[in-house]
C-alpha positions in Angstrom: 4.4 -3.4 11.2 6.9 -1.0 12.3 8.3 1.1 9.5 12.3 1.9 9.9 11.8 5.3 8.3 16.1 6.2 8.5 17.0 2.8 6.4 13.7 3.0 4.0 15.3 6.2 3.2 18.5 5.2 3.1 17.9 2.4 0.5 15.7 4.6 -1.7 18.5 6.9 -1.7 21.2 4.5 -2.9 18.3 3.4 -5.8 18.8 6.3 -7.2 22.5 5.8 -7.7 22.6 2.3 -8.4 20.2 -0.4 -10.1 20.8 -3.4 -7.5 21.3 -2.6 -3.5 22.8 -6.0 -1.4 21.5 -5.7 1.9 23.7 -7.7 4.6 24.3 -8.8 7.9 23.8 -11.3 10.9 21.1 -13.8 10.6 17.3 -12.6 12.3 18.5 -8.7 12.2 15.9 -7.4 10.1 16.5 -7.6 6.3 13.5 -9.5 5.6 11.4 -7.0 7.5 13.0 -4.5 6.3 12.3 -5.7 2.2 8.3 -6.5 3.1 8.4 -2.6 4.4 9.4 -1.0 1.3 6.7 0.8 -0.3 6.3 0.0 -3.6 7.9 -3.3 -3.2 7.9 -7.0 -5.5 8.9 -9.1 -2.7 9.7 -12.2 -3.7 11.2 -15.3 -0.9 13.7 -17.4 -2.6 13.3 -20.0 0.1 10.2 -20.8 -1.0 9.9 -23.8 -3.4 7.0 -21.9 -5.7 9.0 -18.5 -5.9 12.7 -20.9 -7.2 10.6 -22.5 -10.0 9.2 -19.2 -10.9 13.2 -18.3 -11.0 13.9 -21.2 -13.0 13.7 -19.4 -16.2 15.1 -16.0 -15.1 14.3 -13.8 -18.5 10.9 -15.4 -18.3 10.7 -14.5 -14.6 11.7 -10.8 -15.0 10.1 -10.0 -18.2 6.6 -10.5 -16.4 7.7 -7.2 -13.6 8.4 -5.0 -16.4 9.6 -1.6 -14.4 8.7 -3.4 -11.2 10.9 -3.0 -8.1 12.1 -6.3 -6.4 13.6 -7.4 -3.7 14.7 -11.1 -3.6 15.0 -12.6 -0.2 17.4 -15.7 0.4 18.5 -15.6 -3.3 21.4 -18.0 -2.5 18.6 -20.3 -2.3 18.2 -20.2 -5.8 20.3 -22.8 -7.8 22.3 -20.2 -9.6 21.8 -16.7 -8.5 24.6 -15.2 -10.7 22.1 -16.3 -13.4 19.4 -13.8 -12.8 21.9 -11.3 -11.3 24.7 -10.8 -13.3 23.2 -10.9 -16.9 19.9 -8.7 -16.1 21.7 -6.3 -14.1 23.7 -5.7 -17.5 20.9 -5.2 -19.1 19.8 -2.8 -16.8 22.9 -0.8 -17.4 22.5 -0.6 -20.8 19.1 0.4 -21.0 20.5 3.4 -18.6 22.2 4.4 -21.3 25.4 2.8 -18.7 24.3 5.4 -16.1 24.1 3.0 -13.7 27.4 1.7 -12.2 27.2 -2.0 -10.7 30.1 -3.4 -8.5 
């Protein structure tokens, strides 16, 4: 595996401003290579039937990775994503003592 040392960087980088990073862009460019390169990494394929039960029960799901870092691949996959985005990354927030600022 080839590492890309300038965007591994890059993304640790914005980690340490923000709690969630979205990683975008044209289909077969590299994301998903990208996330299986991070060191350090819960890597988890929303595309896969297995990994969208473990999902279906997203406080269950997240409480087992306690300070874990994750990276979700193909989350639109999952039936609500909002779900285990928008009330965990809160909770992220707060337990930052709101350092943390998610757009």
């Amino acid at each position: 595996m080839v590492l890309r040392k300038f965007w591994i960087e890059k993304i640790q980088n914005a980690w340490k401003e923000r709690s969630v990073i979205w990683l975008s862009g044209v289909r077969r460019a590299g994301k998903t290579f990208l996330c299986q390169g991070l060191p350090q990494i819960e890597y988890f394929d929303c595309e896969l039937p297995r990994v969208r039960k473990l999902m279906e029960e997203p406080q269950s799901f997240l409480d087992t990775l306690h300070d874990h870092t994750v990276a979700l691949d193909e989350i639109h996959r999952l039936n609500n994503p909002s779900e285990i985005l928008n009330d965990n990354v809160q909770d992220i927030v707060h337990k930052n003592n709101g350092q943390d600022i998610v757009q």
